[in-house]
C-alpha positions in Angstrom: -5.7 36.3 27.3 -9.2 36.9 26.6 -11.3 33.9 27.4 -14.0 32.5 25.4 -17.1 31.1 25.2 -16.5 27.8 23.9 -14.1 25.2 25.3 -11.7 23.1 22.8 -13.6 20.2 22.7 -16.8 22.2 21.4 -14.5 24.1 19.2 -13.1 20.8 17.6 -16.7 19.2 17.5 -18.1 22.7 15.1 -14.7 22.0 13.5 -15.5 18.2 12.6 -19.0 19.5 11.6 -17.8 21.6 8.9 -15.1 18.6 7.7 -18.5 16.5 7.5 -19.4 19.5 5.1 -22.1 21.1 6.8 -22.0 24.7 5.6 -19.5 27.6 7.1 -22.4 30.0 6.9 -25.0 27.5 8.9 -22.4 26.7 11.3 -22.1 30.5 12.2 -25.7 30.4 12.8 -26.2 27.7 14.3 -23.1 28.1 16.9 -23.7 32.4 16.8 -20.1 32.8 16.0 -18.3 34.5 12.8 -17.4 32.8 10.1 -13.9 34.5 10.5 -14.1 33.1 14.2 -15.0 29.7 12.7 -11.5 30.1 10.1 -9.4 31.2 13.1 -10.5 27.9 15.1 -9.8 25.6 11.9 -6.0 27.4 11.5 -5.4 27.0 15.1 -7.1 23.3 15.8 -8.2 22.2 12.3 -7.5 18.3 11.9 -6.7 17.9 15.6 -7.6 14.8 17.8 -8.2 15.7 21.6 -5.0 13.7 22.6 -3.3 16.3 20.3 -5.3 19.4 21.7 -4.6 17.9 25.3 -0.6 17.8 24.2 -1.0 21.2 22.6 -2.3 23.0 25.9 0.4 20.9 28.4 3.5 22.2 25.9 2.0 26.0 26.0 1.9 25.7 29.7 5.4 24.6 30.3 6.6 27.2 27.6 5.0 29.8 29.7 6.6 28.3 32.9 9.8 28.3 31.1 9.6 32.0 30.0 8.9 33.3 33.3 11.7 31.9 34.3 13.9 32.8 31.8 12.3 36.5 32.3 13.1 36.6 36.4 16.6 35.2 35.0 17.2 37.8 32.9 15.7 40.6 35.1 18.1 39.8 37.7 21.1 39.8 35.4 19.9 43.7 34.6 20.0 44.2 38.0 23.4 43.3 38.4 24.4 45.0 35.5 22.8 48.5 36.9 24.4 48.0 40.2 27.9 47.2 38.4 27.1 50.3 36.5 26.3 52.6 39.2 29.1 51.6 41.4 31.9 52.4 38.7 30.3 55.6 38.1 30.3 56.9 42.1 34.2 55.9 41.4 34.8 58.1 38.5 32.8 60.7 40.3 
C-alpha cells in the first residue's frame, strides 16, 4: 500500500474545511494536493469523527489478520490436495 503524505487526522481536518465551505480549488492549493485527491479522501472518510476513523483502521487490521489466515488455511488444504493427487497417480502408473 502506498503511503502517503498526510495522516487521517490531517485528512479529516482539510475534510471539515471544505464542509465549512472553504473552496475545493483553494484547499488544493493550499494543502498541494488534487482536487480528485481531495474527492477520494471525502468518499473514503467524508463525515467521519476520529472515534470512527480509529474503529475504521482496528476492523481493516483484524480483516487483514483474518485473511492471512484464512489464506495459510487454504494454502495448506491445496497442498494436501496435490499430495492426494500425486499419490493416486504413482498408483495408476
Amino acid at each position: 500500500m502506498k503511503k502517503t503524505r498526510f495522516t487521517e487526522r490531517q485528512i479529516l481536518s482539510v475534510l471539515q474545511e471544505m464542509e465549512a465551505g472553504i473552496l475545493v480549488t483553494d484547499l488544493t492549493r493550499k494543502h498541494g494536493v488534487s482536487s480528485a485527491t481531495i474527492y477520494n479522501w471525502r468518499a473514503k472518510f467524508g463525515g467521519m469523527t476520529e472515534s470512527e476513523l480509529k474503529k475504521l483502521r482496528q476492523l481493516e487490521q483484524e480483516n487483514r489478520r483474518l485473511w492471512k489466515n484464512c489464506e495459510r488455511k487454504i494454502n495448506t488444504s491445496l497442498q494436501m490436495v496435490t499430495v492426494a493427487f500425486l499419490a493416486l497417480l504413482l498408483k495408476r502408473f
